[in-house]
C-alpha positions in Angstrom: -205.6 42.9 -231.2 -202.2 42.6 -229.7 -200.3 39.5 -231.0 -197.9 37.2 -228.9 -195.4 34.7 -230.5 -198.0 31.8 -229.7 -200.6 33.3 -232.6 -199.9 32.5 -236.2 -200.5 34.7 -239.3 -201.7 33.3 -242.3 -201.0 34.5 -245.7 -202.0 33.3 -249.4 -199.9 34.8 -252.1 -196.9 34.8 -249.7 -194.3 33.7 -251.5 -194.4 37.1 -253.3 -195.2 40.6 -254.0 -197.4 42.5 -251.4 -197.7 39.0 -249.6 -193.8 38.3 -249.2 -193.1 41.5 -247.9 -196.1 41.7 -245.6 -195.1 37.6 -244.3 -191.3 38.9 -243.7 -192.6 42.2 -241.4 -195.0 39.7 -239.6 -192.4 37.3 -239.0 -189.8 39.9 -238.2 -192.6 40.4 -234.8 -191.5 36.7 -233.8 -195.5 35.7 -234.6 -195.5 32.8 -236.3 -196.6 33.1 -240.3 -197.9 30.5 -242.6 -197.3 31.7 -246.4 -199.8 29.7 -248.6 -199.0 29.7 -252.1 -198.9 28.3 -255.4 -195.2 28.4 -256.3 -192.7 28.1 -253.6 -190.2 31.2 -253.3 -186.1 30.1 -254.1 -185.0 31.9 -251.1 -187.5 31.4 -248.1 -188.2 34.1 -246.0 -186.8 33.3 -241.9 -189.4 32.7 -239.9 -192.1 31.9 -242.6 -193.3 28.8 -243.0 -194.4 27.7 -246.9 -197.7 25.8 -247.8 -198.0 25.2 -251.3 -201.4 25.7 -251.6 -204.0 26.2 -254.7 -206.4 29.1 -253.6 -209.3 27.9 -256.2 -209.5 24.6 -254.4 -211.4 24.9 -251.3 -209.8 21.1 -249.5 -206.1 22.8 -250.3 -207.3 26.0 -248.4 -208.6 24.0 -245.9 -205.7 21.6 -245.4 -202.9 24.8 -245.6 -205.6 26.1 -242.7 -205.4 22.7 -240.6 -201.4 23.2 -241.3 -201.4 26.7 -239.7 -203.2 25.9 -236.4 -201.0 23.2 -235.8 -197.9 25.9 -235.2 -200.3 28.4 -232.8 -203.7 30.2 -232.5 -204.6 31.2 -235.7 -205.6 35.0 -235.0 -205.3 36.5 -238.5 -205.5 35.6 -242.5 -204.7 37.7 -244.9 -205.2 37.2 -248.9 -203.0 38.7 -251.1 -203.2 35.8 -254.0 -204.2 37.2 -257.1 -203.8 37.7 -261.1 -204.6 40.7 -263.3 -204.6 40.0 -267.1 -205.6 42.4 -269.2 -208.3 41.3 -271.8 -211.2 43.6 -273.9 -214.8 42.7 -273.6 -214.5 43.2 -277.3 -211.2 43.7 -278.9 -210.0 43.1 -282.2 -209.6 39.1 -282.1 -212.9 38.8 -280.6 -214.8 39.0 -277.3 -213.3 38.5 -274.0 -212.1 34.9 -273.3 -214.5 33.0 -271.0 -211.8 30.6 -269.5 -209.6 33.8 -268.7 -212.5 35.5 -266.6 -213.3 32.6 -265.0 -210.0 31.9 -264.2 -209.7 35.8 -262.7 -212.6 35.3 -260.6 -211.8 31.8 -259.6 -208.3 33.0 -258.1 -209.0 36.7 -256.8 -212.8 36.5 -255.5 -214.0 32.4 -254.9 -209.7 32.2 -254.3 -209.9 34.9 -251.5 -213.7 33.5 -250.0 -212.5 30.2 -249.6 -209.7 31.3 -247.4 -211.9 33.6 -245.6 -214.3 30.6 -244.9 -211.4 28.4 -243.5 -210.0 30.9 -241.5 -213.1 32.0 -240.1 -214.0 28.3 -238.9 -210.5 27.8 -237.2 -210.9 31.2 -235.2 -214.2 30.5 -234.7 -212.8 27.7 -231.9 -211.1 29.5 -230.3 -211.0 31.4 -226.8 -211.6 34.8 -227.3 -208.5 36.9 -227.0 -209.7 40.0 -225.0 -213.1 41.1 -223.2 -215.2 42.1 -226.4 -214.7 38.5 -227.4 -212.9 39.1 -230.3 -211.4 35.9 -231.7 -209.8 36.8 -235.0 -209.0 39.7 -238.0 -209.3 38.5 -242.0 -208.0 41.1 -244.0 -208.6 40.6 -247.8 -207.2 42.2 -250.9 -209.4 44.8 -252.8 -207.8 46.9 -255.3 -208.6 50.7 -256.5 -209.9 48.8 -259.7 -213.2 47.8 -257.6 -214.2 51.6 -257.8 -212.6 52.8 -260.8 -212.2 49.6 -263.3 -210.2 50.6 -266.5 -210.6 49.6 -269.9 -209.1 45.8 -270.3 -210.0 45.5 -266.5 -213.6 43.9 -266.7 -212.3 40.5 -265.1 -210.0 42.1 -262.2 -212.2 45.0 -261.8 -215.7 42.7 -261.3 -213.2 40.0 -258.8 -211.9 42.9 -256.9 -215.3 45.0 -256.8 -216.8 41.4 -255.4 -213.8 41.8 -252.7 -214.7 44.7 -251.6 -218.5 44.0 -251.5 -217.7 40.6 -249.7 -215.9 42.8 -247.0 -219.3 44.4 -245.1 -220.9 41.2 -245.3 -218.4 39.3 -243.8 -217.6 41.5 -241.1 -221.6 41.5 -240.3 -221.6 37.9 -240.1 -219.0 36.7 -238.6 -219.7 39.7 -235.5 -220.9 36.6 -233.7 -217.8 34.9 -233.8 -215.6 38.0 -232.5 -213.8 37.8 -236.1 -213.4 41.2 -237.3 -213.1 41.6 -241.9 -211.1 44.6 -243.4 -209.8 44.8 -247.3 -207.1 47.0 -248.2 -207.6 48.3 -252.0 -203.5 49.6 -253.6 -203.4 51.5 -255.8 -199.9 51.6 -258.2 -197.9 49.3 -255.9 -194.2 48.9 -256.8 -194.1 44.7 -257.0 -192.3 42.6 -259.7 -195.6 42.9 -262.2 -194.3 46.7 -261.9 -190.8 46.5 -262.3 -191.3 44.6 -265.5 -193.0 47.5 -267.0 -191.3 49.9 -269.2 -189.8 52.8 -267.7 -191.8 55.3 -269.1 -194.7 53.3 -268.4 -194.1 53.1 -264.6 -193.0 57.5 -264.4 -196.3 57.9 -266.2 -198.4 56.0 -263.1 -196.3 57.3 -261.1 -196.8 61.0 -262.0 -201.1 60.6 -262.1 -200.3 59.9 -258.0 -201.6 63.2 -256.7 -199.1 62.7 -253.5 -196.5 61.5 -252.5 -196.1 61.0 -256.3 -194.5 57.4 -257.1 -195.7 54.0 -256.5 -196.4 52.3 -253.3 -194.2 50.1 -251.5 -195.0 47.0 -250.8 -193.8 47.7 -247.0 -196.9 50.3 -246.6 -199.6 47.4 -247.4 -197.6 45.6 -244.5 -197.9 48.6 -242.3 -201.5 49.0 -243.4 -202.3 45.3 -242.4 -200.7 46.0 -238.7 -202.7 48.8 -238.2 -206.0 47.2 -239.0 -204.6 44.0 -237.1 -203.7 46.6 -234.0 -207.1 48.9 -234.1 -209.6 46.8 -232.8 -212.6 49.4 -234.1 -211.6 48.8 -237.9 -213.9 46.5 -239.2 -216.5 45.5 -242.4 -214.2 48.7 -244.1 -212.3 48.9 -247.4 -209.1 51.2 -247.0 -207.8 52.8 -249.9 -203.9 52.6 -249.9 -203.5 54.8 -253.3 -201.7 58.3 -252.4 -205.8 59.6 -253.4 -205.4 58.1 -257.0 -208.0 58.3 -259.2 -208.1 55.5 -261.8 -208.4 57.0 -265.2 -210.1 54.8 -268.2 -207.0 54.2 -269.4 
């Protein structure tokens, strides 16, 4: 899909992290990009327009969507909002808080559905853009935890493994609609979460990175997301973006 500067971009989780840096290359296009999120950033991004937006209510999601379509043809959505606490399913003060899996799921998996759904309806009405009749790309956020969970993970690792399984399913039913569904699963990724981490913390994930052997950047999930926005053949697929990590238990 080849965008013009009359199609908008729409982003949850862009006021930071893998979603920041993936609004600012979008913008840097001249597309237009909606960043949905639930705390504004200090120093906006040119070019990006901010939404704050709740991802766990589906009537925010749907408002930030209405938002977006009013700047331009809403021609992709991409979901980067997310949390990843790290919790036992039975550690030493007891069992794994409810509230804080709930909570996981509510925000990485019904968060990232709902804004799938919204999208999906607003590119649904739509022209298509090209002869196969393709109207739209969602691209979602997995995570390497989906396929290799480690121990404290059993909230992110069962919201991203739902991500991923969300990702065929999608793409097979929204074929009618000319809306084409990717996920992108990072691996380490080098985001503030990261940087807050110990340095000998970050050189050991670094160093279990078969190649190149450090962290992602941010930028490459961008460049990822162009590519599946540009290759009109990717679709119902979960790309690993991990330098062919392989999650240990710990």
């Amino acid at each position: 899909m080849q965008l013009t500067t009359d199609h908008v971009v729409f982003i949850t989780g862009g006021a930071s992290g893998l979603g920041a840096e993936t609004a600012r290359q979008f913008a840097s296009t001249g597309v237009k990009v909606v960043a949905a999120d639930l705390h504004l950033p200090e120093q906006p991004i040119p070019g990006v327009h901010y939404v704050q937006t709740d991802v766990t209510d589906p009537a925010q999601v749907r408002a930030a969507i209405a938002q977006a379509t009013e700047l331009g043809e809403l021609r992709v959505a991409i979901t980067c909002a997310g949390v990843a606490p790290s919790m036992r399913i039975v550690g030493r003060k007891g069992t794994h808080d409810p509230d804080v899996f709930t909570k996981v799921i509510n925000i990485n998996l019904c968060g990232t559905f709902h804004t799938l759904a919204a999208a999906a309806e607003a590119m649904s009405q739509l022209e298509p853009i090209d002869q196969t009749g393709q109207r739209g790309v969602v691209i979602m956020t997995a995570s390497v935890a989906a396929f290799e969970g480690q121990i404290g993970q059993a909230a992110y690792a069962a919201s991203k493994g739902g991500v991923h399984a969300l990702t065929l399913t999608a793409a097979r039913d929204l074929a009618t609609q000319g809306i084409r569904v990717c996920a992108i699963a990072p691996g380490v990724v080098d985001t503030p979460m990261m940087a807050a981490m110990p340095a000998n913390v970050r050189e050991e994930l670094e160093q279990r990175v078969p190649f190149p052997q450090r962290m992602a950047k941010p930028a490459e999930y961008g460049k990822l997301a162009f590519a599946i926005v540009d290759n009109d053949y990717l679709n119902g697929e979960t790309v690993r973006l991990d330098g062919a990590l392989r999650m240990q238990p710990r």
